[in-house]
C-alpha positions as CSV (number, residue, x, y, z in Angstrom):
1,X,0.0,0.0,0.0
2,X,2.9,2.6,0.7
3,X,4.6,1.6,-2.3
4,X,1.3,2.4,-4.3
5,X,1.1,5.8,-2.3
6,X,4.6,6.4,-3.3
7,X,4.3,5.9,-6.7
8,X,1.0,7.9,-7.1
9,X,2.8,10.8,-4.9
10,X,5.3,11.3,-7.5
11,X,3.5,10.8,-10.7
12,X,1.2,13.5,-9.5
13,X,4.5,15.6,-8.7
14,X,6.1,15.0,-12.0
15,X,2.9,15.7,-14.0
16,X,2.6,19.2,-11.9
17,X,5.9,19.4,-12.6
18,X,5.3,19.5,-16.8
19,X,2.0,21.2,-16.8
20,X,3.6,24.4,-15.8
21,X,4.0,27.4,-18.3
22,X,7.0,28.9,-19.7
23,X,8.3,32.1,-19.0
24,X,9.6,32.9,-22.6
25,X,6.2,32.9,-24.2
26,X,5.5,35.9,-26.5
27,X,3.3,38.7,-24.8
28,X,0.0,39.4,-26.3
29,X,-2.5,42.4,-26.1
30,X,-5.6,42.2,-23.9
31,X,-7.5,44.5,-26.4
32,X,-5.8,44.6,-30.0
33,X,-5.2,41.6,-32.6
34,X,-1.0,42.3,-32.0
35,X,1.4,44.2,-30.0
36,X,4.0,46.5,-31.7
37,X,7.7,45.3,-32.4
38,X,9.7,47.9,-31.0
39,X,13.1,46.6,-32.6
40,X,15.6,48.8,-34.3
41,X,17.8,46.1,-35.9
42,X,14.3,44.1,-37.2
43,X,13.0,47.9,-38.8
44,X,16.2,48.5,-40.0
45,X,17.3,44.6,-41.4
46,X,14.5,42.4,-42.1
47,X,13.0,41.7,-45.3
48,X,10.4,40.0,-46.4
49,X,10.8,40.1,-50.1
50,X,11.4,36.8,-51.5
51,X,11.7,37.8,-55.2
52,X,8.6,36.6,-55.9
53,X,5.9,39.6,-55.5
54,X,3.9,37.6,-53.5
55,X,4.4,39.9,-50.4
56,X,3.6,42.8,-52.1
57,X,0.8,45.2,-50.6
58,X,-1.4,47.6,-50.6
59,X,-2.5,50.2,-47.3
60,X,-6.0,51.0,-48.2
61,X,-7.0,52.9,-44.7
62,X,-5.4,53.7,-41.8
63,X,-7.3,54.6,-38.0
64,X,-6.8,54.4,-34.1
65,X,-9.6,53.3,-32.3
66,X,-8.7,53.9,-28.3
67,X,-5.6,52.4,-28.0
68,X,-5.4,50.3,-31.2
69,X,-3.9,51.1,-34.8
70,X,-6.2,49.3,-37.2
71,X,-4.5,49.1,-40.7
72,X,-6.4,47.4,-43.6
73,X,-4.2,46.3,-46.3
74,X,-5.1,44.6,-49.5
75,X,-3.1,42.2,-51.3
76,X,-2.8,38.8,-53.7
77,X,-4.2,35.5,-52.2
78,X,-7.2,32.8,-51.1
79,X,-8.5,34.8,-47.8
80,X,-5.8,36.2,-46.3
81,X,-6.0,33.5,-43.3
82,X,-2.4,32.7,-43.9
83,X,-1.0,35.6,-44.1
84,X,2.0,37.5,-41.3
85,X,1.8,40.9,-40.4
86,X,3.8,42.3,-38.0
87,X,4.3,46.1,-37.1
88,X,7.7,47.7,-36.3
89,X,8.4,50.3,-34.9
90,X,12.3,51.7,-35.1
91,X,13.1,52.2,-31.5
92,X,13.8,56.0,-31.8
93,X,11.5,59.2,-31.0
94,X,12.2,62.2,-32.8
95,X,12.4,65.4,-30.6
96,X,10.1,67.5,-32.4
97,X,7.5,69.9,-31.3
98,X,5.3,66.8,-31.4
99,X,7.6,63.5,-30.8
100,X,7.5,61.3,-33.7
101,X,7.9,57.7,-34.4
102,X,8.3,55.8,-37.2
103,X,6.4,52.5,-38.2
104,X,7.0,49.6,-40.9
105,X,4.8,47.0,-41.4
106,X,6.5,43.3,-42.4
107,X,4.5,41.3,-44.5
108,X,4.6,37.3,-45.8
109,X,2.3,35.7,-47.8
110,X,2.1,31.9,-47.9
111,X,-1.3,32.1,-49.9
112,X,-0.6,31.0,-53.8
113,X,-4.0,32.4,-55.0
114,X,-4.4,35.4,-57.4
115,X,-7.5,36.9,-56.4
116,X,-7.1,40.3,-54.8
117,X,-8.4,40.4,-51.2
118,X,-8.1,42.1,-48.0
119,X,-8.0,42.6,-43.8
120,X,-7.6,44.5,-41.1
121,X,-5.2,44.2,-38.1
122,X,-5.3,45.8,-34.9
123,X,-1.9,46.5,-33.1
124,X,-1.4,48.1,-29.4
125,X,0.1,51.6,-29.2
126,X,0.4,52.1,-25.5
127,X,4.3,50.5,-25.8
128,X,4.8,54.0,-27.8
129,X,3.6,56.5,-25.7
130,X,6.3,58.9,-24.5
131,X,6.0,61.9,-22.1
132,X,3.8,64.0,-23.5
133,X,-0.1,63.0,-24.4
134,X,0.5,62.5,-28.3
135,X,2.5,61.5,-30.7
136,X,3.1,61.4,-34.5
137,X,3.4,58.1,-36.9
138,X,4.9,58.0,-39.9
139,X,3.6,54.9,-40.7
140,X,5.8,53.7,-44.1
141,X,3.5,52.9,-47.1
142,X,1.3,55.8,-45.9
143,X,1.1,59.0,-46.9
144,X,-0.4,60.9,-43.6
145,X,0.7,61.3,-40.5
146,X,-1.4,59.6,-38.2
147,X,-1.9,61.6,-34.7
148,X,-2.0,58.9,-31.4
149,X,-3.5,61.1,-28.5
150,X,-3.6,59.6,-25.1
């Protein structure tokens, strides 16, 4: 009987043991569909063009709703269910009279479709805020300014 009490003691100590989380998971937004890369190398480095023209696309509008940046784009593919969009900011505010930051968005597209179709992502601004109560985004691919008030 000990023996079984023994053995039931440590497989529900080794199964605790496994069922915990890890620490290195990527953090996610409570409120938005992403959270903003803030990552000077990635803005300055990456690229996502394989050649092909299959990651090319189009910003058709631009908004902030509270604390989010929705951006639709449009682009070739099925449904746009495979695709990865990532926001980047470049890690550096400009001093101007309004501080300024500057925004890229990274884009792959697995989808080998050729119909035209589109999306919208949200992404979390509050990692951007500075000082002050706004901010400018030059947002790369668009031609406005878009004004984040907080």
């Amino acid at each position: 009987m000990k023996r079984l009490v023994f053995i039931l003691t440590i497989s529900v100590i080794n199964s605790l043991q496994f069922s915990c989380s890890e620490d290195n998971q990527e953090p996610v937004s409570a409120f938005c569909d992403d959270l903003v890369i803030i990552d000077n190398n990635m803005f300055q480095n990456r690229t996502d063009d394989d050649g092909t023209g299959r990651n090319a696309f189009e910003i058709v509008n631009v908004e902030i709703e509270e604390d989010c940046l929705l951006i639709s784009i449009r682009s070739g593919g099925c449904n746009g269910d495979n695709w990865e969009i990532d926001l980047v900011d470049a890690d550096r505010i400009s001093e101007t009279a309004t501080p300024q930051r500057d925004l890229k968005i990274f884009f792959i597209n697995n989808e080998l479709c050729n119909a035209i179709t589109g999306t919208t992502i949200s992404f979390e601004l509050t990692q951007l805020r500075t000082t002050g109560n706004v901010i400018l985004l030059n947002l790369e691919k668009w031609d406005r300014q878009i004004e984040y008030r907080y």
